[in-house]
PAVEXMI-470467 format. One line per field, with one value per residue (C-alpha): residue number from 1; residue in three letters; chain; x, y, z. Coordinates in steps of 0.25 Angstrom, whole numbers. Example, Ala and Ser with C-alpha at 12.3 -4.5 7.8 and 13.67 -1.06 7.14 Angstrom:
! residues 2
nr <- c(1, 2)
rest <- c(ALA, SER)
kette <- c(A, A)
c1 <- c(49, 55)
c2 <- c(-18, -4)
c3 <- c(31, 29)
//
This chain:
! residues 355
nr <- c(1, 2, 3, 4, 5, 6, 7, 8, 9, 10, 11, 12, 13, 14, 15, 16, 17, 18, 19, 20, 21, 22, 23, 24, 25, 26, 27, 28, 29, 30, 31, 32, 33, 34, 35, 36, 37, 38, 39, 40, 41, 42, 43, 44, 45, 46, 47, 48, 49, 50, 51, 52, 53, 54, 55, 56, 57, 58, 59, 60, 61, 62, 63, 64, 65, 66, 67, 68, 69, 70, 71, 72, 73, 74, 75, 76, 77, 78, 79, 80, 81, 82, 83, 84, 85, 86, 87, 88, 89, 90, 91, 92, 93, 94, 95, 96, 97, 98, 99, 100, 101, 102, 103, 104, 105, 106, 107, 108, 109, 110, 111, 112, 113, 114, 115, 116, 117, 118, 119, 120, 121, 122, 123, 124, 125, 126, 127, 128, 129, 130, 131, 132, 133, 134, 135, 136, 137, 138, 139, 140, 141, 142, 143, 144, 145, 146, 147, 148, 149, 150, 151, 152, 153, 154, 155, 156, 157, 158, 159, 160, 161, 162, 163, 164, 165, 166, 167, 168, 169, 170, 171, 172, 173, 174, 175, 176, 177, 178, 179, 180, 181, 182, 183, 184, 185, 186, 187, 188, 189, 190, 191, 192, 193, 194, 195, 196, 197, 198, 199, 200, 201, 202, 203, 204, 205, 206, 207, 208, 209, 210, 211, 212, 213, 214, 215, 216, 217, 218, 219, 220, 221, 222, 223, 224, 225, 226, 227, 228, 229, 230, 231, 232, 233, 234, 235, 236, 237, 238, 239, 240, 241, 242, 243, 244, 245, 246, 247, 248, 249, 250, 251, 252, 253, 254, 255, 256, 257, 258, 259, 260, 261, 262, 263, 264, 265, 266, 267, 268, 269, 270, 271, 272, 273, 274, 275, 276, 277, 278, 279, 280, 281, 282, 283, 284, 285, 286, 287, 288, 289, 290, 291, 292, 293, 294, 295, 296, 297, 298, 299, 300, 301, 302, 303, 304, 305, 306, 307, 308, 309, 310, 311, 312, 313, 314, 315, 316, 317, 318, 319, 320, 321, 322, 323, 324, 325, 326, 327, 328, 329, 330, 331, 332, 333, 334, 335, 336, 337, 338, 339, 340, 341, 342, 343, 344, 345, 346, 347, 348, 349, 350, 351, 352, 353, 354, 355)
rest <- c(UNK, UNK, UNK, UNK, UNK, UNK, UNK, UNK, UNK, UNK, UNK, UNK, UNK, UNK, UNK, UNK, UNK, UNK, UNK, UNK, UNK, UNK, UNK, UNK, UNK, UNK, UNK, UNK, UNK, UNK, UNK, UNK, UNK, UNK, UNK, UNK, UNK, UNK, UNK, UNK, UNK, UNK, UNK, UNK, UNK, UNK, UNK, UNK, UNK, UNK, UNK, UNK, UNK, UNK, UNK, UNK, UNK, UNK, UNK, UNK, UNK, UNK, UNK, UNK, UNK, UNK, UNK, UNK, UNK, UNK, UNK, UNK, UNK, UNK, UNK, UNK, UNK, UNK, UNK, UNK, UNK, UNK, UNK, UNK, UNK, UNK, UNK, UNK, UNK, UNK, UNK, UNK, UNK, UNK, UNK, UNK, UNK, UNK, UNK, UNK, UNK, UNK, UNK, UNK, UNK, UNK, UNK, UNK, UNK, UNK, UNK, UNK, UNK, UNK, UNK, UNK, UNK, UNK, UNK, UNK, UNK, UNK, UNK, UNK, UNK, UNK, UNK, UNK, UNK, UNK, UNK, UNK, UNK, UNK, UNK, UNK, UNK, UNK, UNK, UNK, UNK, UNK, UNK, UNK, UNK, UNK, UNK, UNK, UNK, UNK, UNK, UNK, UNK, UNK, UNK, UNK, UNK, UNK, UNK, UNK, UNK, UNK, UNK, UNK, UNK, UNK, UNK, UNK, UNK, UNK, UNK, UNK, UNK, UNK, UNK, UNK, UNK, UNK, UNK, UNK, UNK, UNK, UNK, UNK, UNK, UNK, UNK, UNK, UNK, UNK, UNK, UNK, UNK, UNK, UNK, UNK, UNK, UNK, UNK, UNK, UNK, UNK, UNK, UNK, UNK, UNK, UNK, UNK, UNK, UNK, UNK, UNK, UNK, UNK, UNK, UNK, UNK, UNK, UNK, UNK, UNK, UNK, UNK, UNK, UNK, UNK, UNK, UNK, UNK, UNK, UNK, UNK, UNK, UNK, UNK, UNK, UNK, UNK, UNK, UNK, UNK, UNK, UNK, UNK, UNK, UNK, UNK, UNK, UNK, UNK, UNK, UNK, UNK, UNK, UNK, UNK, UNK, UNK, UNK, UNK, UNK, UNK, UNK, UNK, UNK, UNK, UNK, UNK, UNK, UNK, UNK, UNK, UNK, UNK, UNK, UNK, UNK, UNK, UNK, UNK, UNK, UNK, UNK, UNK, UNK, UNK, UNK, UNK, UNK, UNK, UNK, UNK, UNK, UNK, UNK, UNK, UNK, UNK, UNK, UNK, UNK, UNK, UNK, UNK, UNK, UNK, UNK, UNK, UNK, UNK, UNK, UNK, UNK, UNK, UNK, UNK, UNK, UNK, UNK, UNK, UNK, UNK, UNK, UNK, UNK, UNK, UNK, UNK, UNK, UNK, UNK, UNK, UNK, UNK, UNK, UNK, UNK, UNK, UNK, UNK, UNK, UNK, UNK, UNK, UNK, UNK, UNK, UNK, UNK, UNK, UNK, UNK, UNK, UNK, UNK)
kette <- c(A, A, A, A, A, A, A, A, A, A, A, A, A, A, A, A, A, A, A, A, A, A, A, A, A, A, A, A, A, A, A, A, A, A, A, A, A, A, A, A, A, A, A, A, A, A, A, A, A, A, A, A, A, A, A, A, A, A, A, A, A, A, A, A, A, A, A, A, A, A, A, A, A, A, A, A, A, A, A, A, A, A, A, A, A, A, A, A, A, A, A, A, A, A, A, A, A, A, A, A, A, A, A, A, A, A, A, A, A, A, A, A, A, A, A, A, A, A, A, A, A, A, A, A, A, A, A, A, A, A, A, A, A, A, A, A, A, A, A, A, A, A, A, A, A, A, A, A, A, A, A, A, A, A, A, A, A, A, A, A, A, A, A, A, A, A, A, A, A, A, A, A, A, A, A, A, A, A, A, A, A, A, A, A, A, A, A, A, A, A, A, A, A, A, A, A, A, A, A, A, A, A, A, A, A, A, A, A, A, A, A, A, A, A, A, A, A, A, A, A, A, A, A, A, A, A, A, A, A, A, A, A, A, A, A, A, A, A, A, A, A, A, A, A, A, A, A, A, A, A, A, A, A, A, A, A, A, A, A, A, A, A, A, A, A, A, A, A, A, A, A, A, A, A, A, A, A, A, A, A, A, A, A, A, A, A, A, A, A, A, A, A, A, A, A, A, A, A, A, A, A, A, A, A, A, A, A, A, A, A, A, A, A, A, A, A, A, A, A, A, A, A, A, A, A, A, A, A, A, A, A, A, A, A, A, A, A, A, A, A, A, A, A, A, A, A, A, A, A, A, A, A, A, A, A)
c1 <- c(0, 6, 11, 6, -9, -18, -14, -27, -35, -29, -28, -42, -44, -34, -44, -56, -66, -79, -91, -90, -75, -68, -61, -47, -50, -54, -42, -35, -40, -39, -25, -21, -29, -22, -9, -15, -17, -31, -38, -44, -50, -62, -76, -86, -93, -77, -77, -62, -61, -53, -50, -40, -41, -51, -58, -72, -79, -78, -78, -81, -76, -84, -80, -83, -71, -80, -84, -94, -88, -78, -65, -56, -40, -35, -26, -23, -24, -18, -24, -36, -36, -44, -52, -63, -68, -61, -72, -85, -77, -64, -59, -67, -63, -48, -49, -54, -44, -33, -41, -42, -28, -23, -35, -34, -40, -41, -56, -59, -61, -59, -66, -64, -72, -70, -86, -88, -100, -105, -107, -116, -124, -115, -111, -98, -108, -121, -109, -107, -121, -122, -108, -103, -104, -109, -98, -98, -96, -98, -91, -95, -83, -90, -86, -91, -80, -70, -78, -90, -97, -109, -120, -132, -132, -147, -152, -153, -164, -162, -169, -172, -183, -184, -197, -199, -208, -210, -207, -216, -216, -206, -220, -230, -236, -229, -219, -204, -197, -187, -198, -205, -193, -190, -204, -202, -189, -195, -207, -198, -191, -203, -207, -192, -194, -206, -203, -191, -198, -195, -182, -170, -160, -155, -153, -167, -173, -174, -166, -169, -157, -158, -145, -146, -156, -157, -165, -166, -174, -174, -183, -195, -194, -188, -183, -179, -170, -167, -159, -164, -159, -166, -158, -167, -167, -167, -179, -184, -186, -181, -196, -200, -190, -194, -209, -207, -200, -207, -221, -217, -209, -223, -229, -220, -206, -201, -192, -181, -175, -158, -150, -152, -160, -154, -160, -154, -146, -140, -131, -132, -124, -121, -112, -99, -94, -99, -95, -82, -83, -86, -74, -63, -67, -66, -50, -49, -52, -65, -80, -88, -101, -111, -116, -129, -126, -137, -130, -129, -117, -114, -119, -133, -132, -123, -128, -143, -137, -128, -133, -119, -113, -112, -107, -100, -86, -75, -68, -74, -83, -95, -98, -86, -94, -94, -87, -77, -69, -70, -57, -55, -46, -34, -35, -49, -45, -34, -45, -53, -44, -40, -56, -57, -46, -51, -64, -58, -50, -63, -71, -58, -60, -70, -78, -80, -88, -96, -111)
c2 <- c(0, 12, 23, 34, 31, 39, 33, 37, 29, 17, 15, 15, 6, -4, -6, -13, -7, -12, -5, -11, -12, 0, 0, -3, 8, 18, 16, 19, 30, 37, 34, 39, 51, 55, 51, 61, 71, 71, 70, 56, 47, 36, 41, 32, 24, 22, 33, 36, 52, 62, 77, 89, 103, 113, 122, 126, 121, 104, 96, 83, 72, 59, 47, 31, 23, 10, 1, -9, -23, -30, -26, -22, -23, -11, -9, 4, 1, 15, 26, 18, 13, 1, -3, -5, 11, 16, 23, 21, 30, 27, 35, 47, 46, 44, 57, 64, 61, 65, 78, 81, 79, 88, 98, 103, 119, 127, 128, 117, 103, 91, 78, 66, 52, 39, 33, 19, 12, 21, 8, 2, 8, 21, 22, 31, 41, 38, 42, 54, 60, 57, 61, 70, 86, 92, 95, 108, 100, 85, 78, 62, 55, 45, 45, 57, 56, 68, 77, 74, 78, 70, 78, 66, 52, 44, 38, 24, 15, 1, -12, -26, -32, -45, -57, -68, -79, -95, -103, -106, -117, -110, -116, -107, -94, -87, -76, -81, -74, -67, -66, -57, -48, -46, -41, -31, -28, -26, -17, -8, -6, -3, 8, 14, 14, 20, 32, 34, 38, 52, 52, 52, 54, 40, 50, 53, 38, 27, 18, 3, -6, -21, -23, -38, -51, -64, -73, -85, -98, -108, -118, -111, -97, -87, -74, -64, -52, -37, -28, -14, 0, 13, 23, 36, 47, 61, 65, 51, 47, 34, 32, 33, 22, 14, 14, 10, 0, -6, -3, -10, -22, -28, -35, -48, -40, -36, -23, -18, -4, -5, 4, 20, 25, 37, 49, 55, 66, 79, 89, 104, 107, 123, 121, 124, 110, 108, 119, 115, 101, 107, 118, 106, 98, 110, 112, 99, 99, 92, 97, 94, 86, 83, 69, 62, 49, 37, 29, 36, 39, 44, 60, 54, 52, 63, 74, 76, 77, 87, 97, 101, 104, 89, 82, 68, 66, 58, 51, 39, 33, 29, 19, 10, 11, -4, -11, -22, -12, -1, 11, 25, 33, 39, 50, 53, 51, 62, 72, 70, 73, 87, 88, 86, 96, 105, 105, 106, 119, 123, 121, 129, 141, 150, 156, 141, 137, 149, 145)
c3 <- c(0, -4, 7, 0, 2, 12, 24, 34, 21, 20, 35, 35, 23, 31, 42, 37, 46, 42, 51, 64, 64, 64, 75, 70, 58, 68, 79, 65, 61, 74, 76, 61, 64, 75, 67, 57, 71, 73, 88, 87, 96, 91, 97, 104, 92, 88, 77, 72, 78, 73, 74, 70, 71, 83, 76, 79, 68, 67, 54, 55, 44, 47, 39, 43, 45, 43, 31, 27, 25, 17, 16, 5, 4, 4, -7, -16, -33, -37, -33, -26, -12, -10, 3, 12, 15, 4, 1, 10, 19, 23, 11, 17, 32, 28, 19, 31, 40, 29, 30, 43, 46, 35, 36, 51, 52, 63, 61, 61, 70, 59, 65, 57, 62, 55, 61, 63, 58, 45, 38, 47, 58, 59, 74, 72, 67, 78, 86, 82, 82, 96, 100, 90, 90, 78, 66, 59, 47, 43, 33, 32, 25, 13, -2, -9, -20, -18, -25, -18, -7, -2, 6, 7, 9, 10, 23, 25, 33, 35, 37, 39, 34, 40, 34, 45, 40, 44, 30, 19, 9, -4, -12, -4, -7, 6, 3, 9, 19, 8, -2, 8, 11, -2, -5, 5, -1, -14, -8, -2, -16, -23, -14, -15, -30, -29, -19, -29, -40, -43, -35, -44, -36, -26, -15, -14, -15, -7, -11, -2, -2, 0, 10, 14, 13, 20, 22, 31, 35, 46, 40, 49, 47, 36, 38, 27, 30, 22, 27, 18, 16, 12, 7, 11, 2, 10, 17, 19, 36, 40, 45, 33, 25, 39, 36, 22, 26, 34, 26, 14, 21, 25, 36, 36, 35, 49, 49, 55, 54, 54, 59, 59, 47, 43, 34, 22, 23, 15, 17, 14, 2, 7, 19, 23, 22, 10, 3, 10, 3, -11, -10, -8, -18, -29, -21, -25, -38, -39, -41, -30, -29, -21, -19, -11, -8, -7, 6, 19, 29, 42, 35, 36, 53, 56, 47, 51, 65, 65, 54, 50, 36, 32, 21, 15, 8, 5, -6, -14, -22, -16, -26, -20, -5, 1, -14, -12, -21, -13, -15, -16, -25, -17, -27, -21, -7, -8, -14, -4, 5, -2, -2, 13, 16, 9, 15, 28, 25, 17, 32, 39, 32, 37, 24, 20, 32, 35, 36)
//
């Protein structure tokens, strides 16, 4: 592996730290932080902690330091570097590091935190919401693409939708246990279709996603499992997604709400980070964009909360999110950088940030 590649990237890529595991990744990333001469320490919820600077006003760069399953050898092919998180988002938490360490101004306190847990029930950032003082400014670390920066994820409800019935002959009339569950699978699609219509745009549908099936029998009784995903667009309540759900499953399907539904969310466009964001990526020689994305993220639970100029950013494609051939351009990951630090002396100077 050559010695010339980001160091605070691939030592998170090293340590496969699929959600749940983090521990090794974070005790890491803390150590390196300090190397790098932030304040660290790892919270209560076991988030990687770091800070620079004392000024008034606080930034806060929040990336996840966890990944989903499945691990990737880390190997670099010219200018990409190949790994587990590459992208979905150890890309974007090392790129704030890099940042922060470079970009210390007097104005400012710079906060980078590597959350446990995005990719699974979020704790790193339940955390936060209860312990964590309100930011001037928040910037959620996922891939955007250098040139872009992301200002609204969809919300998410989940669900299992579970058939329990006693077996019937394969020869009668009786719908089976998996026959059943698909029905109410296929209900729930047809509805989706039709509150779609007219909306052209994914981020304003509902998009209903099939995670998992199984089915089972023990010679008496046959129980067919979903587990279900809507993809809220903005303005839709959880309630709501959670009465459809339910209304359209029908009698003999039993359901069962997962994890925290979380609504849509959209950042203003006309805020001092923003603007901040769009003014580096011109100093860095790209046209900026903005992007709505049709998963959800950390932004979704913390945002709402705390009200503050908000946004997403950070190197990749999202297009490679979760892929056994997950990578990141090095020649992206260095533009980012430039991007970030930018945006930080952007946030330092005082005409940038007046409201």
């Amino acid at each position: 592996m050559h010695n010339d590649l980001p160091q605070t990237l691939l030592g998170l890529l090293r340590i496969y730290s699929p959600s749940g595991h983090e521990n090794a990744a974070v005790q890491w990333l803390v150590q390196h932080m300090q190397a790098l001469g932030l304040r660290t320490h790892v919270d209560a919820a076991g988030n990687a902690v770091g800070a620079i600077g004392n000024g008034a006003r606080h930034l806060l760069l929040l990336g996840h330091i966890d990944t989903v399953p499945g691990e990737i050898d880390v190997r670099a092919e010219g200018d990409v570097l190949y790994g587990r998180g590459a992208v979905d988002a150890k890309g974007a938490l090392a790129a704030f590091v890099d940042a922060a360490a470079a970009s210390a101004a007097a104005d400012l306190t710079i906060t980078v935190i590597g959350a446990v847990g995005e990719e699974a029930a979020s704790p790193g950032a339940a955390h936060l919401r209860a312990q964590f003082a309100r930011p001037d400014y928040l910037l959620v670390g996922e891939p955007s693409g250098w040139e872009r920066v992301t200002l609204g994820y969809k919300g998410s409800a989940w669900f299992e939708l579970t058939v329990r019935r006693a077996i019937s002959h394969s020869a009668g009339e009786a719908a089976a246990a998996p026959e059943q569950a698909a029905a109410a699978w296929q209900r729930l699609q047809a509805w989706a279709r039709e509150f779609n219509t007219g909306r052209e745009r994914t981020f304003d549908q509902v998009t209903p996603l099939l995670r998992s099936m199984h089915s089972e029998n023990d010679g008496l009784e046959e129980i067919a499992r979903l587990q279900i995903c809507l993809r809220l667009p903005e303005g839709m309540h959880a309630a709501v997604a959670d009465d459809v759900v339910r209304m359209l499953s029908g009698p003999e399907v039993t359901v069962t709400a997962r994890g925290e539904a979380l609504p849509a969310y959209r950042a203003a466009k006309n805020t001092p980070l923003v603007r901040a964001a769009l003014a580096a990526i011109r100093t860095a020689g790209g046209q900026p964009q903005f992007v709505l994305k049709t998963g959800t993220s950390d932004l979704n639970i913390l945002g709402p909360l705390w009200d503050c100029p908000a946004a997403a950013y950070g190197p990749g494609d999202s297009a490679l999110d979760h892929t056994p051939h997950e990578h990141l351009s090095l020649r992206e990951y260095a533009r980012s950088v430039s991007v970030l630090r930018a945006l930080i002396e952007g946030l330092a100077t005082p005409s940038s940030y007046s409201r």
